[in-house]
C-alpha positions as CSV (number, residue, x, y, z in Angstrom):
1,X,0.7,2.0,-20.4
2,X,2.2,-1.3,-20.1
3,X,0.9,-3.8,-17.1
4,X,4.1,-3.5,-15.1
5,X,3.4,0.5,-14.7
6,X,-0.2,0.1,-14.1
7,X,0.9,-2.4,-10.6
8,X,3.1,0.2,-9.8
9,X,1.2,2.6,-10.4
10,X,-1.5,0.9,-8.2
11,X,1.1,0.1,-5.2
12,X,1.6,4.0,-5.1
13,X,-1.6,4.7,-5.0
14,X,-2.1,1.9,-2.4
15,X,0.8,3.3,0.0
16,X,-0.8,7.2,-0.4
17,X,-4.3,5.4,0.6
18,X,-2.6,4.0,3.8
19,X,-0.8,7.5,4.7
20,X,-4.0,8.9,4.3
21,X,-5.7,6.9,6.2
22,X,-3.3,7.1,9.6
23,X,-4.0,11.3,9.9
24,X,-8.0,10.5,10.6
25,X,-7.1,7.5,12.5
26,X,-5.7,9.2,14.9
27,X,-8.8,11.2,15.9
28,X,-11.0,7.8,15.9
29,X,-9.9,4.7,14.5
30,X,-13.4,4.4,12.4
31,X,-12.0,6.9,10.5
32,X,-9.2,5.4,8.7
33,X,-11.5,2.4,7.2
34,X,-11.9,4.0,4.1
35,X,-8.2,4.5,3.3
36,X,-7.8,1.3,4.5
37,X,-10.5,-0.5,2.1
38,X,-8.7,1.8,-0.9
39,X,-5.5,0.2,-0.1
40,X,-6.8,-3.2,-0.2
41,X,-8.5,-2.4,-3.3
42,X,-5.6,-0.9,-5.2
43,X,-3.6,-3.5,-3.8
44,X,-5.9,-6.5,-5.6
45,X,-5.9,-4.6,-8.8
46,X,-2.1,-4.6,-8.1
47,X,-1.5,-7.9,-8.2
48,X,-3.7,-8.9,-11.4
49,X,-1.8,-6.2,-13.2
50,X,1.4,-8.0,-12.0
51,X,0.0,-11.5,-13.0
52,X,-0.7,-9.8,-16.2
53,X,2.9,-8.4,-16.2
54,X,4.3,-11.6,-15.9
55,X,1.9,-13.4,-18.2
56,X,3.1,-10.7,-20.9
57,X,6.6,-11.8,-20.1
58,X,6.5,-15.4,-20.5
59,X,4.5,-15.3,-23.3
60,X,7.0,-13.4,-25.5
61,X,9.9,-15.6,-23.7
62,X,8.2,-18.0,-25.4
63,X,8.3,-16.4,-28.7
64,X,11.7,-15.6,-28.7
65,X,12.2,-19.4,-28.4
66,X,9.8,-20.3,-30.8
67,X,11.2,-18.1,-33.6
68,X,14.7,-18.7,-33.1
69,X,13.9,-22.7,-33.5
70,X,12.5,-22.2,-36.8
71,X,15.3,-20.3,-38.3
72,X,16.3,-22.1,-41.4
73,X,19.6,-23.8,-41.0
74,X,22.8,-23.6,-43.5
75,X,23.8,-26.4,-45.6
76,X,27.5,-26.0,-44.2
């Protein structure tokens, strides 16, 4: 699983924390902490996995550059 599917991943899991949470919150507000600390959680693990995404992304940017540069060139 690449690092792009695992922040999505994470941002879905975030959202269900925070619907989760709203249905106890309504009975006492205490209540919907915990959903709301999962969301935060999964929404820091999120964004490393994006950071990671991009990293990923710039590196083999970088590559593609780097190999077509040092493609031998004809004599024409």
């Amino acid at each position: 699983m690449t690092a792009a599917r695992k922040a999505r991943a994470c941002h879905a899991g975030a959202l269900a924390a925070i619907v989760s949470a709203i249905y106890p919150a309504t009975q006492q507000p205490a209540f919907g902490i915990p959903g709301l600390v999962a969301a935060v959680i999964l929404l820091l693990v999120s964004a490393s996995y994006d950071r990671e995404a991009r990293e990923d992304a710039d590196r083999a940017r970088r590559q593609v550059v780097v190999d077509t540069d040092q493609q031998p060139r004809s004599a024409a």
